[in-house]
BAZA-255607 format. One line per 2 residues: number of its first residue (from 0); their letters; for each residue x, y, z of N, C-alpha, C. Coordinates in steps of 0.001 Angstrom, whole numbers. Last residue first. Layout:
NUM> A> X Y Z X Y Z X Y Z; ...
This chain:
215> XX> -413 -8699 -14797 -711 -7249 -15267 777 -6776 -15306; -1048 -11259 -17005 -536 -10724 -16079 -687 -9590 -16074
213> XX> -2299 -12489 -19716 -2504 -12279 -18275 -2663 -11523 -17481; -1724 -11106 -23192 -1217 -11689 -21956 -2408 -11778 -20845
211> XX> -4114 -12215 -25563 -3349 -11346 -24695 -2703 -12063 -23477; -4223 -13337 -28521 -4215 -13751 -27132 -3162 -13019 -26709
209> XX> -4586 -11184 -30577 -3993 -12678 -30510 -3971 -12662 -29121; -6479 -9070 -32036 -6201 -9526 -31447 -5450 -10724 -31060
207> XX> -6144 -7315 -35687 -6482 -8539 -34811 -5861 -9073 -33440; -6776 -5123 -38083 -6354 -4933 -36365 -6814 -6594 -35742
205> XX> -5458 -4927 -40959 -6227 -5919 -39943 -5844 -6359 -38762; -4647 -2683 -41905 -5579 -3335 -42647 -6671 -4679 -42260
203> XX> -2482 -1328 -40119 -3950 -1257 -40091 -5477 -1852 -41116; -725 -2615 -37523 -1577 -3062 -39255 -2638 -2716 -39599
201> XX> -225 -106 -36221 1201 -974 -36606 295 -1930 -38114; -2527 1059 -35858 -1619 1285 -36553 -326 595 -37052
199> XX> -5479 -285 -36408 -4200 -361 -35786 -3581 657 -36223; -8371 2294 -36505 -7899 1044 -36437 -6390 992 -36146
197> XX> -10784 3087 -34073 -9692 3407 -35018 -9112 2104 -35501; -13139 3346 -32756 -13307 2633 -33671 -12097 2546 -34935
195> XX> -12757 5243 -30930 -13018 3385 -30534 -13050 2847 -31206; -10702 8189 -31187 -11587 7021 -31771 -12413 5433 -31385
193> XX> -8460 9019 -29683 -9776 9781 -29241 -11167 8584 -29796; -6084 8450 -31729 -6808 7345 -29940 -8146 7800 -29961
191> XX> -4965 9142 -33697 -6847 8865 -33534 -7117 8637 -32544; -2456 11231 -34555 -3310 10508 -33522 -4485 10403 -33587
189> XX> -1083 11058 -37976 -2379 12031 -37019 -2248 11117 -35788; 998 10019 -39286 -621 9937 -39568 -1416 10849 -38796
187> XX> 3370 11055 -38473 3309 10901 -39698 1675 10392 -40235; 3311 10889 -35708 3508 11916 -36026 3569 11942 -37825
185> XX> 2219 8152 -35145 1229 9456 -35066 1809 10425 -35306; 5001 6685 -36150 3548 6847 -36403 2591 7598 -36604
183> XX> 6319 7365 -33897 6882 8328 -35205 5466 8212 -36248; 5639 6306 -31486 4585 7657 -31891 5426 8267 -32937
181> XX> 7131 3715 -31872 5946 3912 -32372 4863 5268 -32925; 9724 4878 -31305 9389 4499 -32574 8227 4531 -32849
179> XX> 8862 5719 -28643 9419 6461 -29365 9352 6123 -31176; 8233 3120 -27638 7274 4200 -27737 7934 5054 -28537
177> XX> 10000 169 -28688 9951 1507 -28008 9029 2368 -28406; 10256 -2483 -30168 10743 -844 -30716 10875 -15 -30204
175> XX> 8719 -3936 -28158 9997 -4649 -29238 10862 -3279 -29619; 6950 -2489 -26847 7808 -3138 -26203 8816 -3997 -26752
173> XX> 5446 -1571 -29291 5684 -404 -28679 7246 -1704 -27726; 4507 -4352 -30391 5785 -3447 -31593 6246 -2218 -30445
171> XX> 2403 -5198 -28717 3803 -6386 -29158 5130 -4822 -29785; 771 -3279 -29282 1770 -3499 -27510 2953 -4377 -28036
169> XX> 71 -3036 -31465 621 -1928 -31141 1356 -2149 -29646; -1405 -5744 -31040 -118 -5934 -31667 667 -4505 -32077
167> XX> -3293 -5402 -29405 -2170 -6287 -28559 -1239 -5950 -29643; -4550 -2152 -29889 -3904 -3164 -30073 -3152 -4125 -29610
165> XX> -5606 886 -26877 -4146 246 -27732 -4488 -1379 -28608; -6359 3609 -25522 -6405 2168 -25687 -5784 1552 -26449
163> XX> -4084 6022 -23207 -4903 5169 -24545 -4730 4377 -24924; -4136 8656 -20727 -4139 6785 -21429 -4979 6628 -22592
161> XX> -1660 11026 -19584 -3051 10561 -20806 -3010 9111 -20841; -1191 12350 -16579 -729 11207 -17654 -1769 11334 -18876
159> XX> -48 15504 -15220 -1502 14759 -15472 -613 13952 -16993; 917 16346 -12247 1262 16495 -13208 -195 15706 -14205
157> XX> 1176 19146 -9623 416 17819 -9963 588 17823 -11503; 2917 19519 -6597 2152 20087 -7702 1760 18734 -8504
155> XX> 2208 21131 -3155 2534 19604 -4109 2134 20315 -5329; 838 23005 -1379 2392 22059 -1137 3008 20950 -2163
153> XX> -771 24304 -2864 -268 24599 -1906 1010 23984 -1556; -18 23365 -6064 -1019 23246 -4865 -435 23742 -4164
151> XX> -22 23913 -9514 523 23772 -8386 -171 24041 -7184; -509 21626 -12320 -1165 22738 -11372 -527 22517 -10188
149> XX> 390 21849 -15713 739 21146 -14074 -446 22103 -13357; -526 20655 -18933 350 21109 -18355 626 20426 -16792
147> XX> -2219 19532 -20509 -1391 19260 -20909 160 20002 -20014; -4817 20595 -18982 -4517 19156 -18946 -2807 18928 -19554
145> XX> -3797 23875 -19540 -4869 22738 -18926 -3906 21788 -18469; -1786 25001 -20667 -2668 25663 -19995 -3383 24628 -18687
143> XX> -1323 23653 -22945 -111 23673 -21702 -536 24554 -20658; -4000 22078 -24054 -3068 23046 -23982 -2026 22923 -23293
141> XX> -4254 18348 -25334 -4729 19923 -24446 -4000 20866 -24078; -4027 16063 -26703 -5075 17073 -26910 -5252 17976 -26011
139> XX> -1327 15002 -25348 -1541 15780 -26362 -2715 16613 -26684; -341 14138 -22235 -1097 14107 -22891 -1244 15287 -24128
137> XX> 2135 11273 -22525 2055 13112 -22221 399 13392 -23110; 748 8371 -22165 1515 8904 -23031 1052 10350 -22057
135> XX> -236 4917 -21563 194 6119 -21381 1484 6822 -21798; -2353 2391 -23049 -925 3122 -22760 -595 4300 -22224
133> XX> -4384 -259 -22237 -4025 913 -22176 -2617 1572 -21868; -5672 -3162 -24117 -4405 -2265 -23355 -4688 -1168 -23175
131> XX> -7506 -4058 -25729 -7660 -4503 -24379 -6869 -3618 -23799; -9092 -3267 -28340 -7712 -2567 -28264 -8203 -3016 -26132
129> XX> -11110 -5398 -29062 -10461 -4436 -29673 -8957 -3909 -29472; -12030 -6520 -26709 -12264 -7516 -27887 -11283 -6933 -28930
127> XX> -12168 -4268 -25248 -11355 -5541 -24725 -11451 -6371 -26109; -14408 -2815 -26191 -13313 -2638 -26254 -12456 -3556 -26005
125> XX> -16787 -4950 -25478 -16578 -4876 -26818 -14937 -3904 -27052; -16006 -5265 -22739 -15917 -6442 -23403 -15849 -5833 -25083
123> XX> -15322 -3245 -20074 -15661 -3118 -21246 -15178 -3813 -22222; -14731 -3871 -17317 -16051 -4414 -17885 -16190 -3696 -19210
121> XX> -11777 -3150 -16574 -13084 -2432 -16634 -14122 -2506 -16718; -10385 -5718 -17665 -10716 -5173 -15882 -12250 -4023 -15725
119> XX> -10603 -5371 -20116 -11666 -5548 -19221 -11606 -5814 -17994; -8722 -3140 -20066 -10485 -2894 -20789 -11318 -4149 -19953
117> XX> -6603 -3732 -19565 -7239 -2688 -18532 -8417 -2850 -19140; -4720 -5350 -20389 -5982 -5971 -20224 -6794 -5169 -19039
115> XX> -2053 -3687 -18853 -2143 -4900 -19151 -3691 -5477 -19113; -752 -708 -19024 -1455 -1568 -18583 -2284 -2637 -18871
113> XX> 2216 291 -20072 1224 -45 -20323 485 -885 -19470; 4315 3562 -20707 4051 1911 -19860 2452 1401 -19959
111> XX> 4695 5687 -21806 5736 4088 -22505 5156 3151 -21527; 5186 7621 -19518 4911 7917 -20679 5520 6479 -21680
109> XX> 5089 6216 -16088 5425 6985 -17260 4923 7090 -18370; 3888 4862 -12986 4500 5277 -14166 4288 6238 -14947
107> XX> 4003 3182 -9832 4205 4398 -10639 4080 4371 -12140; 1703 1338 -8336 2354 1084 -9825 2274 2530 -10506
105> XX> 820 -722 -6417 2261 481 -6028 2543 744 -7126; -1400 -1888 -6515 -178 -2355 -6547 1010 -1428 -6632
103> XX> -3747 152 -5691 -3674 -1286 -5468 -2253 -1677 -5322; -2898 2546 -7455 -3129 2897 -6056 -2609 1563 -5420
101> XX> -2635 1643 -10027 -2013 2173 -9775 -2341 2064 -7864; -5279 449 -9866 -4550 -433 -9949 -3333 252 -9626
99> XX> -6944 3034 -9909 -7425 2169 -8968 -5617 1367 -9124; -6452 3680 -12561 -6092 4617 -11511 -5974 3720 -9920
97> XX> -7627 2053 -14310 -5935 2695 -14242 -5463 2916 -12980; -10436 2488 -13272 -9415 1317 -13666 -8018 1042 -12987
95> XX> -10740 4647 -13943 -11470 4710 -12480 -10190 3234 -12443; -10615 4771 -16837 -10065 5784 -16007 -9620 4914 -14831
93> XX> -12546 3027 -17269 -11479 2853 -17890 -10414 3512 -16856; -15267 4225 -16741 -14638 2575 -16014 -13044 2731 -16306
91> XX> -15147 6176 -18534 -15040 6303 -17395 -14339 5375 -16407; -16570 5153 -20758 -15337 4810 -20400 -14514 5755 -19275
89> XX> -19445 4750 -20038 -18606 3829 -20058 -17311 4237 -19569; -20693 7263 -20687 -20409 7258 -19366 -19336 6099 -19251
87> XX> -20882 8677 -24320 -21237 7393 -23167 -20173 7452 -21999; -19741 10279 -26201 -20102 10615 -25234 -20624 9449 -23898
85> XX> -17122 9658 -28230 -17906 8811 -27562 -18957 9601 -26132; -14163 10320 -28624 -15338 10871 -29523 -16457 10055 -29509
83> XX> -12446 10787 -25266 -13253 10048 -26611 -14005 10328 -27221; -9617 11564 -23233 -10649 12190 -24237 -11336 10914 -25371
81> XX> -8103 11631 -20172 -8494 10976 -21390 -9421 11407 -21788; -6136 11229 -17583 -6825 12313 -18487 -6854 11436 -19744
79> XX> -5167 11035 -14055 -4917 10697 -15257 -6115 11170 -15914; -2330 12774 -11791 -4012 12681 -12092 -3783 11897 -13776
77> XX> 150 12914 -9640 -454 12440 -11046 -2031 12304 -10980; 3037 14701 -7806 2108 13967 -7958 996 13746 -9100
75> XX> 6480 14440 -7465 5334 15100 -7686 4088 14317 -7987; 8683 13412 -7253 8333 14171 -5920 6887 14758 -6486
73> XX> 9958 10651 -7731 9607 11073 -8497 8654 12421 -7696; 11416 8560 -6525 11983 9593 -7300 11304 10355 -8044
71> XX> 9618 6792 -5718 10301 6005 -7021 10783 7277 -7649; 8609 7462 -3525 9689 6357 -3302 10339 6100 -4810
69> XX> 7396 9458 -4430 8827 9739 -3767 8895 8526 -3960; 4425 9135 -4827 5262 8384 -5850 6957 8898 -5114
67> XX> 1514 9286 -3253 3311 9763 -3154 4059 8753 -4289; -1708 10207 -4009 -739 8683 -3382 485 9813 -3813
65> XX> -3573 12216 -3984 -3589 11223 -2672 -2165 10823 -2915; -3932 12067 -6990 -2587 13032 -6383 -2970 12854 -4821
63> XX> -6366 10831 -7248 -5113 9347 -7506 -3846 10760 -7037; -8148 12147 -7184 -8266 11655 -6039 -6914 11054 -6407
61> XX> -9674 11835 -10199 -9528 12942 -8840 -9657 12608 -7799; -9434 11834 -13690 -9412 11121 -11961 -9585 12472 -11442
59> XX> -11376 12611 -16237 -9969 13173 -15476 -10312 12276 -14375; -12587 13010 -19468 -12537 12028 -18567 -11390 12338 -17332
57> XX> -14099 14453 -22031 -13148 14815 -21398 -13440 13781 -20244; -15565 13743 -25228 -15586 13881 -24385 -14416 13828 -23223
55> XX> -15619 15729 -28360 -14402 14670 -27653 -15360 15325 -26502; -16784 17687 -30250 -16779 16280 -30502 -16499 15222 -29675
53> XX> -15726 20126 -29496 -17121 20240 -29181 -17599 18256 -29424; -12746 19318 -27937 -13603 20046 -28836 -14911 19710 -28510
51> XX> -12005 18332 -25194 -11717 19468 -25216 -11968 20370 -26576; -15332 18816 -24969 -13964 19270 -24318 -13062 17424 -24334
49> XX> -18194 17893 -24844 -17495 19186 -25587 -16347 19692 -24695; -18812 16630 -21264 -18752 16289 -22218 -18421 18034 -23470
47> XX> -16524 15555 -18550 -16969 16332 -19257 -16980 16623 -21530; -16211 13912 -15624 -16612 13732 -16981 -17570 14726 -17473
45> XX> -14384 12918 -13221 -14831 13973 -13974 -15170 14140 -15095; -14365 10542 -10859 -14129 10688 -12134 -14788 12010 -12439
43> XX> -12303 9727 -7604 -13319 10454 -8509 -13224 10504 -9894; -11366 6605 -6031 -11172 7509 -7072 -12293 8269 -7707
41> XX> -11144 5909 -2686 -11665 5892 -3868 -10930 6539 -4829; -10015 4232 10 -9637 4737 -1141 -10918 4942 -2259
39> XX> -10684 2541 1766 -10697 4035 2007 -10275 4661 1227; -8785 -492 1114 -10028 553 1990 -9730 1498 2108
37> XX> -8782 -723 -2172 -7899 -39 -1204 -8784 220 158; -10313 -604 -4668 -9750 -2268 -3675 -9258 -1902 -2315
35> XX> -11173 1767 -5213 -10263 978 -5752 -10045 -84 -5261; -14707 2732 -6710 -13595 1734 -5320 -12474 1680 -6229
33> XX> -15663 5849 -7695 -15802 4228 -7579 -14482 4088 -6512; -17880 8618 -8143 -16739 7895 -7846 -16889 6115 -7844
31> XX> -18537 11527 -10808 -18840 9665 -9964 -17643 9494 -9327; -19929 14155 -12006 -19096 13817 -11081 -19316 12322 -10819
29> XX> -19869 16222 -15219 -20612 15534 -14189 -19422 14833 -13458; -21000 18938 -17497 -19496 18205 -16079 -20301 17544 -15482
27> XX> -21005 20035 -20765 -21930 19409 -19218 -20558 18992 -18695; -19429 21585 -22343 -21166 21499 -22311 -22415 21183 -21445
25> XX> -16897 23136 -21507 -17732 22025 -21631 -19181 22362 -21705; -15449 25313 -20177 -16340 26090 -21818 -16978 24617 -22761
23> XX> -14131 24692 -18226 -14903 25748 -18599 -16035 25519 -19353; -11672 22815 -17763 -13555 22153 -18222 -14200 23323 -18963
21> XX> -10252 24054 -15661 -10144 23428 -17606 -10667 22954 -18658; -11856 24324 -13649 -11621 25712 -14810 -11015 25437 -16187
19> XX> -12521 22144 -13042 -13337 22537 -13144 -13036 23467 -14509; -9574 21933 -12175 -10101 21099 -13009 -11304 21571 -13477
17> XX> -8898 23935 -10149 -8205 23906 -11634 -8952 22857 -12044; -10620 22818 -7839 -11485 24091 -8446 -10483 24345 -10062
15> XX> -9295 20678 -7088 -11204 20675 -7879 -11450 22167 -8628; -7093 22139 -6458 -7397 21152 -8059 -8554 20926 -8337
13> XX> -8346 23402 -3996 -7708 23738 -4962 -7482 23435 -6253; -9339 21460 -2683 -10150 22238 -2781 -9324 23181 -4371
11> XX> -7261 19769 -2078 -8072 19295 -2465 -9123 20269 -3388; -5950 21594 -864 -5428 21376 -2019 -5987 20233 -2865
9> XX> -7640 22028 1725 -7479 23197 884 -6508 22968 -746; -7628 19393 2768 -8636 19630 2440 -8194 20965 1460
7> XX> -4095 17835 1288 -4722 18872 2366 -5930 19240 2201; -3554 15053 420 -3313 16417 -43 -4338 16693 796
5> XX> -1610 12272 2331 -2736 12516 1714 -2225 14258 825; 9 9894 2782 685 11513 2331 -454 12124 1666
3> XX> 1098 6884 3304 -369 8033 3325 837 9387 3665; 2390 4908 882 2934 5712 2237 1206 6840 2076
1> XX> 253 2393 -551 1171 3419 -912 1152 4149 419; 843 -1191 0 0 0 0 880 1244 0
């Protein structure tokens, strides 16, 4: 379990109120929470729909800058952020997921790491059938204003991951080649993540699953 180093009712109060303000000019904000496994842990979800275009719905934790990542050098703290051209509440699960498992198993990370058959940990079977993984990356669809930047708290500042769903065989080529090779990709096609219905990129003529790993 992660060292308790909670954030202060007033820096609580503080990122609710920067998250809100990155939302602004959304169409609707709504609020859920769920369990992580953790007693006494939850995670909030923020889901806002037109944002960060009028097409993409906006998805943020709130609650996962609770946990301390110091032990792994790393002094600052993480919210995670995701956008879909999907207004449905679903992938929310997705978020609430990540975030949860992070908390569960002590599982810092970075921009290149992937979580292992997060879709249907989530209960989302027709994604899981699709792109089961989730990767994290810096997040791109949002300013250096918002989401794509930091917010600093009273005592902590907070950085924010992006996840996206992924191909087993965009996971086979990202952990043979490196993320770096792979997003030469999106820098020569566009990024679709935002899509559910994108197809591979490593093939995109025929995104097929092959038996995923297990393990997380």
């Amino acid at each position: 379990m992660l060292p308790s180093s909670r954030l202060s009712n007033t820096e609580i109060d503080q990122l609710f109120d920067k998250l809100h303000e990155f939302v602004r000019g959304a169409a609707n904000t709504s609020y859920a929470n769920y369990e992580t496994g953790v007693t006494g842990r939850q995670i909030g979800i923020m889901r806002s729909e037109g944002s960060p275009r009028a097409n993409l719905t906006t998805w943020c934790s709130f609650g996962l800058a609770h946990s301390d990542w110091s032990a792994f050098n790393f002094p600052h703290r993480l919210e995670i952020v995701q956008a879909w051209a999907d207004p449905g509440p679903a992938y929310e699960r997705l978020i609430a997921t990540v975030a949860g498992t992070m908390i569960s198993v002590n599982k810092w990370v970075k921009p290149g790491s992937i979580f292992l058959n997060s879709a249907a940990q989530a209960g989302l079977d027709e994604l899981a059938r699709r792109m089961p993984h989730s990767l994290v990356l810096n997040p791109y669809l949002w300013d250096s204003d918002t989401f794509g930047g930091e917010v600093q708290l009273a005592t902590h500042r907070v950085w924010f991951l992006q996840i996206v769903s992924i191909f087993e065989d965009e996971r086979l080529f990202i952990e043979a080649e490196g993320l770096e090779t792979f997003e030469e990709f999106l820098s020569a096609e566009g990024a679709r993540f935002p899509n559910p219905d994108r197809w591979s990129y490593v093939n995109p003529q025929k995104s097929v699953i092959s038996a995923p790993p297990t393990s997380q």
